[in-house]
Residue frames as qw, qx, qy, qz and C-alpha x, y, z in Angstrom:
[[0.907, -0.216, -0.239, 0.270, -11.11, -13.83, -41.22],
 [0.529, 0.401, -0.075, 0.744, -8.36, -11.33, -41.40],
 [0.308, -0.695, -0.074, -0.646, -10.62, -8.86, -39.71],
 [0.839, -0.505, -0.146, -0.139, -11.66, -11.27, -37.11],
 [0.902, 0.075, -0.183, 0.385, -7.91, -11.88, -36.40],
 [0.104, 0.443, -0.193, 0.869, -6.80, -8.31, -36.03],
 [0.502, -0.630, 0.113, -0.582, -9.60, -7.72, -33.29],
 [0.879, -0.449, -0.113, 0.112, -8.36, -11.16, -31.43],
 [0.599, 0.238, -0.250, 0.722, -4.64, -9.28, -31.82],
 [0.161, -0.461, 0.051, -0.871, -5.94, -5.89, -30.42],
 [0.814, -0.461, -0.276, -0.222, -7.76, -7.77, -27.39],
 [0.853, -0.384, -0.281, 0.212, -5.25, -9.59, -26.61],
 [0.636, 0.237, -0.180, 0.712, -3.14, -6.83, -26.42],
 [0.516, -0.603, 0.085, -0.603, -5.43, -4.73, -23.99],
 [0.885, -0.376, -0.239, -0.136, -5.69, -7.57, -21.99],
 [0.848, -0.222, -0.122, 0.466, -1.88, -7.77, -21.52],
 [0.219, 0.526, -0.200, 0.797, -1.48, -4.21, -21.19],
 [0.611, -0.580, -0.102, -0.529, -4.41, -4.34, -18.36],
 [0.868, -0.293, -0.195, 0.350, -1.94, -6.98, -16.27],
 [0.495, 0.548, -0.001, 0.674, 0.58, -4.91, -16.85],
 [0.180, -0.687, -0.013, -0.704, -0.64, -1.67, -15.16],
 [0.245, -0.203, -0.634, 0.705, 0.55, -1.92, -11.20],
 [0.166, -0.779, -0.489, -0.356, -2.95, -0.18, -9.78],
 [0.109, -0.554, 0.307, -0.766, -2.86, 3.14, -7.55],
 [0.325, -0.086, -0.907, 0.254, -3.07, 1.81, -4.44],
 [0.349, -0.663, -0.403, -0.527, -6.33, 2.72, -2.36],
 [0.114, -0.435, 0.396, -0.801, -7.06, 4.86, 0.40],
 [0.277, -0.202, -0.934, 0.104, -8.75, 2.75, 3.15],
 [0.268, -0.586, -0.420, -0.639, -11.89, 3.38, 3.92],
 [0.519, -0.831, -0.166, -0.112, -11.49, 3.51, 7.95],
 [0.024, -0.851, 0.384, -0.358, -8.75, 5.61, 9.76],
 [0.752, -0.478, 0.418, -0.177, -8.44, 2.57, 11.93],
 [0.917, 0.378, -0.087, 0.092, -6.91, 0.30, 9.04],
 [0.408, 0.707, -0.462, 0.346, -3.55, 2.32, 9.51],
 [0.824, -0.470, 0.057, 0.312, -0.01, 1.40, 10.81],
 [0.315, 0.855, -0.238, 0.335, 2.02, 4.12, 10.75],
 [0.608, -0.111, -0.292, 0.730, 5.88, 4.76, 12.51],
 [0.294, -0.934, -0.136, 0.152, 6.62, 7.20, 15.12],
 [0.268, 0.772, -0.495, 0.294, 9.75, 9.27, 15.15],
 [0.646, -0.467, 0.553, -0.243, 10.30, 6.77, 18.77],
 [0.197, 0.167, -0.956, -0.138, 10.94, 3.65, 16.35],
 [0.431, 0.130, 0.802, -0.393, 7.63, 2.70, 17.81],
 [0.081, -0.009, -0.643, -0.761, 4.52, 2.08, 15.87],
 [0.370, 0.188, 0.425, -0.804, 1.03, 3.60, 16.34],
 [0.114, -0.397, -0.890, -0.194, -1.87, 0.76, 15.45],
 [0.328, -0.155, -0.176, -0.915, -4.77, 3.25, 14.59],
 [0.485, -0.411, -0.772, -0.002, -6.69, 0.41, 16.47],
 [0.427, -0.404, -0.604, 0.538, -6.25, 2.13, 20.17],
 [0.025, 0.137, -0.037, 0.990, -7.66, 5.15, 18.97],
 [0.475, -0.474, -0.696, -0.256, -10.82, 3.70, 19.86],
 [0.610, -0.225, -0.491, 0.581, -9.82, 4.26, 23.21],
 [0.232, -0.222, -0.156, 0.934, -9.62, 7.90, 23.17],
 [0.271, 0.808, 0.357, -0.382, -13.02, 10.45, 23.10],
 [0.539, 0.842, -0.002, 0.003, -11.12, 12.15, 20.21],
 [0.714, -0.116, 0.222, 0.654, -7.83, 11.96, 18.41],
 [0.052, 0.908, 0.026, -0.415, -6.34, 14.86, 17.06],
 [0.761, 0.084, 0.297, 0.570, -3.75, 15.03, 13.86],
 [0.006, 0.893, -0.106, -0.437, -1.84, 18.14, 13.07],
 [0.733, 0.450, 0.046, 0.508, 0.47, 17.97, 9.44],
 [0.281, -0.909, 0.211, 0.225, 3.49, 19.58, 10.41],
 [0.889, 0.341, -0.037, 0.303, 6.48, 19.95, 8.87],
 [0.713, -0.413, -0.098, 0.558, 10.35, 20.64, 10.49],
 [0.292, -0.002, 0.219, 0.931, 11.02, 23.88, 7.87],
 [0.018, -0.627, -0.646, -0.434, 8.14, 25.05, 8.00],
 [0.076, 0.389, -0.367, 0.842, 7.99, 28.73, 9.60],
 [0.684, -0.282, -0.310, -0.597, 3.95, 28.31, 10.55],
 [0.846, -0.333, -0.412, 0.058, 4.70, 24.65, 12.41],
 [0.493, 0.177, -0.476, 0.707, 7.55, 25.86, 13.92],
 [0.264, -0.410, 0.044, -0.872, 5.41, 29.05, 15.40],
 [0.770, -0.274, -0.202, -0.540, 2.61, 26.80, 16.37],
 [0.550, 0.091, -0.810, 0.184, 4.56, 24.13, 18.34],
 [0.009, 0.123, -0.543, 0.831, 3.68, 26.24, 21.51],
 [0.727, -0.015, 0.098, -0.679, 0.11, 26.19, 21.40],
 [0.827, -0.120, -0.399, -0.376, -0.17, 22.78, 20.22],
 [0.412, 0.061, -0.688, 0.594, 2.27, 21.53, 23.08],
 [0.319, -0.017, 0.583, -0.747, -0.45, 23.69, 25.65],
 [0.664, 0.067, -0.259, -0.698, -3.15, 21.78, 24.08],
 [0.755, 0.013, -0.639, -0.145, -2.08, 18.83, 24.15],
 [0.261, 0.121, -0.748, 0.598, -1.38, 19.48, 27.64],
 [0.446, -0.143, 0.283, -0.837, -4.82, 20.85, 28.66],
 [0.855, 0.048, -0.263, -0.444, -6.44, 17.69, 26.90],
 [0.245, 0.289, -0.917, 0.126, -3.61, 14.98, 28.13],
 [0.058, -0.011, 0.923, -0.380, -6.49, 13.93, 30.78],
 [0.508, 0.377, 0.229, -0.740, -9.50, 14.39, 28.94],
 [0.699, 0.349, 0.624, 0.031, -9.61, 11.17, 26.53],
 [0.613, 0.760, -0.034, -0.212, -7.86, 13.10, 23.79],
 [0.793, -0.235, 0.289, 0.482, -4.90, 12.39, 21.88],
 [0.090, -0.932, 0.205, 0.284, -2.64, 14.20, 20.40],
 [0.780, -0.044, 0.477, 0.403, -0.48, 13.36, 17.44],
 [0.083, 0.685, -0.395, -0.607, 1.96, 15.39, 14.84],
 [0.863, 0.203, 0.409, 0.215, 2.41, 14.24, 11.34],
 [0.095, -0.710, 0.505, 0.482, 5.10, 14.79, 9.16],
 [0.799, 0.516, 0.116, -0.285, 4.72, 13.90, 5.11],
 [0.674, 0.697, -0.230, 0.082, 6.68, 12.38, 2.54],
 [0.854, -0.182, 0.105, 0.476, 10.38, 11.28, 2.57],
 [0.344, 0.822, -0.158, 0.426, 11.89, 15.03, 2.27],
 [0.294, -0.726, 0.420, -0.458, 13.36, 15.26, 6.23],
 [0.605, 0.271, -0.734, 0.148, 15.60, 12.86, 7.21],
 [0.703, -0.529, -0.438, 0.185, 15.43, 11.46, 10.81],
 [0.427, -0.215, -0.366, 0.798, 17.71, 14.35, 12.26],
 [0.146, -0.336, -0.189, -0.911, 15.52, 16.95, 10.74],
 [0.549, -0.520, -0.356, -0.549, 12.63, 15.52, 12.41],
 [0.554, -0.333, -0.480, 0.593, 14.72, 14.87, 15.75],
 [0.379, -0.065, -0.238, 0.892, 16.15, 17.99, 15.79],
 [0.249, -0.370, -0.187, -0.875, 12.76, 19.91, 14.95],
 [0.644, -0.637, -0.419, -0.066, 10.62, 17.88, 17.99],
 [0.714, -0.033, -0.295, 0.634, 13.93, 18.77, 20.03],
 [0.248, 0.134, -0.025, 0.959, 14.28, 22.44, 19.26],
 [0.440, -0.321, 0.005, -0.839, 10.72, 23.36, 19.87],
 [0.150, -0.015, 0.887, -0.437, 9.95, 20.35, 22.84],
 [0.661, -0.048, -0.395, -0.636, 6.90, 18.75, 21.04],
 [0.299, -0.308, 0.705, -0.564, 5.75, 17.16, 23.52],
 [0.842, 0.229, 0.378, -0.310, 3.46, 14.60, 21.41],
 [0.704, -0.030, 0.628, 0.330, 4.03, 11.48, 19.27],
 [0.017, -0.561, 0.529, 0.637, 5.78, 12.40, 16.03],
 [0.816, 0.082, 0.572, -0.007, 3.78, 10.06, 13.13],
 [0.034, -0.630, 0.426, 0.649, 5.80, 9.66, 10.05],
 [0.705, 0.404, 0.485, -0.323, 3.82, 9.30, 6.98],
 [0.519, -0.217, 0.712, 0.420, 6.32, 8.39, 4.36],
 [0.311, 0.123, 0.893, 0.303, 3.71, 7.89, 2.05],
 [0.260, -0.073, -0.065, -0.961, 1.55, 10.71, 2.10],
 [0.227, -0.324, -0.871, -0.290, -1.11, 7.75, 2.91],
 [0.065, -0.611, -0.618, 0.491, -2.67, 9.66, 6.27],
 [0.033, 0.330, -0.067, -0.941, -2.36, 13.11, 4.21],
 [0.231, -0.016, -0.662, -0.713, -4.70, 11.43, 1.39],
 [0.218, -0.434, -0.864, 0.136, -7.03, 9.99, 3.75],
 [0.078, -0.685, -0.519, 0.506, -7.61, 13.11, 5.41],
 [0.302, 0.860, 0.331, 0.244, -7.35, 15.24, 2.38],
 [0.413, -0.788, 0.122, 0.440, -4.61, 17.61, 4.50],
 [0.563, 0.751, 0.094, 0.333, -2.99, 20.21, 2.11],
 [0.234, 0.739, -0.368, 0.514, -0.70, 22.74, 3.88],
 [0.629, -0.410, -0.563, 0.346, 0.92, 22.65, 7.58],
 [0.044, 0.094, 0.956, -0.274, 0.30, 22.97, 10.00],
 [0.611, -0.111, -0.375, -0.689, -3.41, 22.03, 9.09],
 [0.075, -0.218, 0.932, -0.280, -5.43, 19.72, 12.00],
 [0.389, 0.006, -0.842, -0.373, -7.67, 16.73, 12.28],
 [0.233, -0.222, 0.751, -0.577, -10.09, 15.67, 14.89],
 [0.541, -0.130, -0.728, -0.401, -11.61, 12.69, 14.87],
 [0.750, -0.461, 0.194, -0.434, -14.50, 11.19, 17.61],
 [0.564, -0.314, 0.747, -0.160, -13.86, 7.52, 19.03],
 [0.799, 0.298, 0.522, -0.017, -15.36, 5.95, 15.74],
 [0.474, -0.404, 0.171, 0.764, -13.27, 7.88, 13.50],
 [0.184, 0.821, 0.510, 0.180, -15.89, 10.36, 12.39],
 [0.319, 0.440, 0.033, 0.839, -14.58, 14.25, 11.37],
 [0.439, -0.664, -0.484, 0.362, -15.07, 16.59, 14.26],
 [0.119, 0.910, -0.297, -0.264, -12.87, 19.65, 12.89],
 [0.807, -0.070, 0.210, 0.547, -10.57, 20.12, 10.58],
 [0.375, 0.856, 0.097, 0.343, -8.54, 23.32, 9.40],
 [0.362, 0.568, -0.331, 0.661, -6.55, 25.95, 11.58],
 [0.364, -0.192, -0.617, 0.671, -5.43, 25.85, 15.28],
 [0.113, -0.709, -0.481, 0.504, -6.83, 29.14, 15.55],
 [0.397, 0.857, 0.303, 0.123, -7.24, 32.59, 13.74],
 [0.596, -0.560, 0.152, 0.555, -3.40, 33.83, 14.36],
 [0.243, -0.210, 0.613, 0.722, -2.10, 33.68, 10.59],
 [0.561, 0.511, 0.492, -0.426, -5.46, 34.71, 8.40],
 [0.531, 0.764, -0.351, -0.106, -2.97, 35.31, 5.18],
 [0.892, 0.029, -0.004, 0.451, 0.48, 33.32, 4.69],
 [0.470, 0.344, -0.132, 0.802, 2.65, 35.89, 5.68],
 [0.224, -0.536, 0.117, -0.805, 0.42, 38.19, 8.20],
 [0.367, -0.292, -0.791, 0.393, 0.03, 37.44, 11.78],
 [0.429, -0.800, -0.133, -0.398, -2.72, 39.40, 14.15],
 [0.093, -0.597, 0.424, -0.674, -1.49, 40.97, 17.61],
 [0.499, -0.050, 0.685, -0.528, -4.45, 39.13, 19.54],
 [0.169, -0.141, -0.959, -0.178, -5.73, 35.88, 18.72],
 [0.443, -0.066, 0.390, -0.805, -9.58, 36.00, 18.67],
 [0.903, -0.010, 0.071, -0.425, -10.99, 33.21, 17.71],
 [0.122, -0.267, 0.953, -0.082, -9.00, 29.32, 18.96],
 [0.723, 0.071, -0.482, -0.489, -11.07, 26.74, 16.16],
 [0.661, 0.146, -0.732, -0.076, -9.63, 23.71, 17.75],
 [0.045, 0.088, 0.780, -0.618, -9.46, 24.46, 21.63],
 [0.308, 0.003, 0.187, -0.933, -13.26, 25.33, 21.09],
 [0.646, 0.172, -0.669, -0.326, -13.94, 22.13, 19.13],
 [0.522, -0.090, -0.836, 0.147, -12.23, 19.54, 21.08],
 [0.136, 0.007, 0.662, -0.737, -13.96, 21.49, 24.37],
 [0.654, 0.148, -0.360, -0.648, -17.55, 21.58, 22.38],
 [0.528, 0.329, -0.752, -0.219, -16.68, 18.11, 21.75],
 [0.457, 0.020, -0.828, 0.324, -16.31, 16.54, 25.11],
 [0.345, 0.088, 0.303, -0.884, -18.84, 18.78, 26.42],
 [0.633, 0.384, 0.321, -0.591, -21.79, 17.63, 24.29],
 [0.692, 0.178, 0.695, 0.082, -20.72, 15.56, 21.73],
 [0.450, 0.816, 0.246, 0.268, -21.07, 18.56, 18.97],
 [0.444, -0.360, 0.069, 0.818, -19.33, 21.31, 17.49],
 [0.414, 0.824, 0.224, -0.316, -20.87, 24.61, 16.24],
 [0.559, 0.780, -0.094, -0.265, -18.07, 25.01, 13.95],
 [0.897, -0.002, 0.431, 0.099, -16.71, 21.92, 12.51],
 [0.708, 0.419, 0.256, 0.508, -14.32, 23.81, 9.05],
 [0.136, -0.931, -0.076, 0.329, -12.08, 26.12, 8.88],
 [0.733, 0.604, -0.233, 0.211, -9.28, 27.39, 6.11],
 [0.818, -0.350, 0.199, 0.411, -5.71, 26.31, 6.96],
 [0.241, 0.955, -0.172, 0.026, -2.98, 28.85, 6.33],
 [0.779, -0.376, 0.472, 0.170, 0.37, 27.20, 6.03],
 [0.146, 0.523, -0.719, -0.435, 3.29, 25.74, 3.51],
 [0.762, 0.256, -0.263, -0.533, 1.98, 23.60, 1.02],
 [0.786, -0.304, 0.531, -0.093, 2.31, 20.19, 1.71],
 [0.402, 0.487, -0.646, -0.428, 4.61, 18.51, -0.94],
 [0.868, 0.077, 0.191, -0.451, 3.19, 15.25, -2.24],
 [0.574, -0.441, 0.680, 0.114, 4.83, 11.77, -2.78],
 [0.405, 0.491, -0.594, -0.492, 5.32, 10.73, -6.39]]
């Protein structure tokens, strides 16, 4: 009896540790689920990417030498694609950079696309995105198209090349809207580590 009494104590005290426990919240399973803020006070319903032949996400971040560098290219990109059914969209992780940081960094280097701010690190876990700037491209159904490095500029953290020869992501999203494919669909992202949300 005694026995039998101790294991209905030890149950029931699993059981009411198992309430207890607040679960990890999960990563939705389609890209479309999100509703994220912009840096505009608006807010970008991952619905209307339907809409667009391919969406693009870049992880950037406002101290970051790398993003800073890269604003130019991704500012002519998003300008070559603006009429070609792509979109274009920065993200910026975690609750380190207050709202002037991320003003004053879209400001100082005229980013010329929507700013999404991901508070939660929830888009960074979806897409797995480690350092910045590091980019995304999804199709219209939000299937992976590329993801890794703008282009072959920064092949170390700390060494840049004279002459860019090989551009991962113009070649993609052109690939892309050409024919629907891309001959090379991964590439490694060289960049500051993305700090994660507790």
């Amino acid at each position: 009896m005694k026995q039998t009494a101790r294991r209905l104590t030890s149950c029931c005290v699993v059981l009411f540790l198992l309430s207890c426990h607040k679960e990890t919240p999960q990563i939705p399973a389609s890209l479309f689920s999100y509703r994220l803020a912009l840096s505009n006070d608006s807010l970008l319903n991952f619905e209307t990417l339907k809409n667009n032949k391919s969406s693009v996400f870049v992880f950037l971040a406002p101290d970051c030498p790398q993003s800073q560098s890269y604003t130019l290219t991704l500012n002519e990109l998003h300008s070559t694609f603006r009429n070609t059914g792509v979109g274009f969209y920065g993200v910026v992780v975690g609750d380190n950079y207050d709202r002037k940081e991320i003003d004053d960094f879209i400001a100082q280097y005229k980013v010329g696309f929507p700013m999404v701010l991901d508070h939660e690190a929830a888009l960074a876990k979806f897409f797995g995105a480690m350092v910045t700037p590091e980019a995304f491209a999804v199709s219209s159904e939000g299937m992976p198209v590329y993801q890794g490095a703008i282009d072959n500029w920064s092949p170390e953290l700390g060494q840049h090349r004279t002459v860019i020869t090989e551009h991962y992501l113009l070649d993609a999203l052109n690939s892309f809207i050409r024919t629907g494919k891309v001959s090379v669909s991964k590439t490694k992202a060289v960049g500051c580590f993305i700090e994660r949300v507790n």
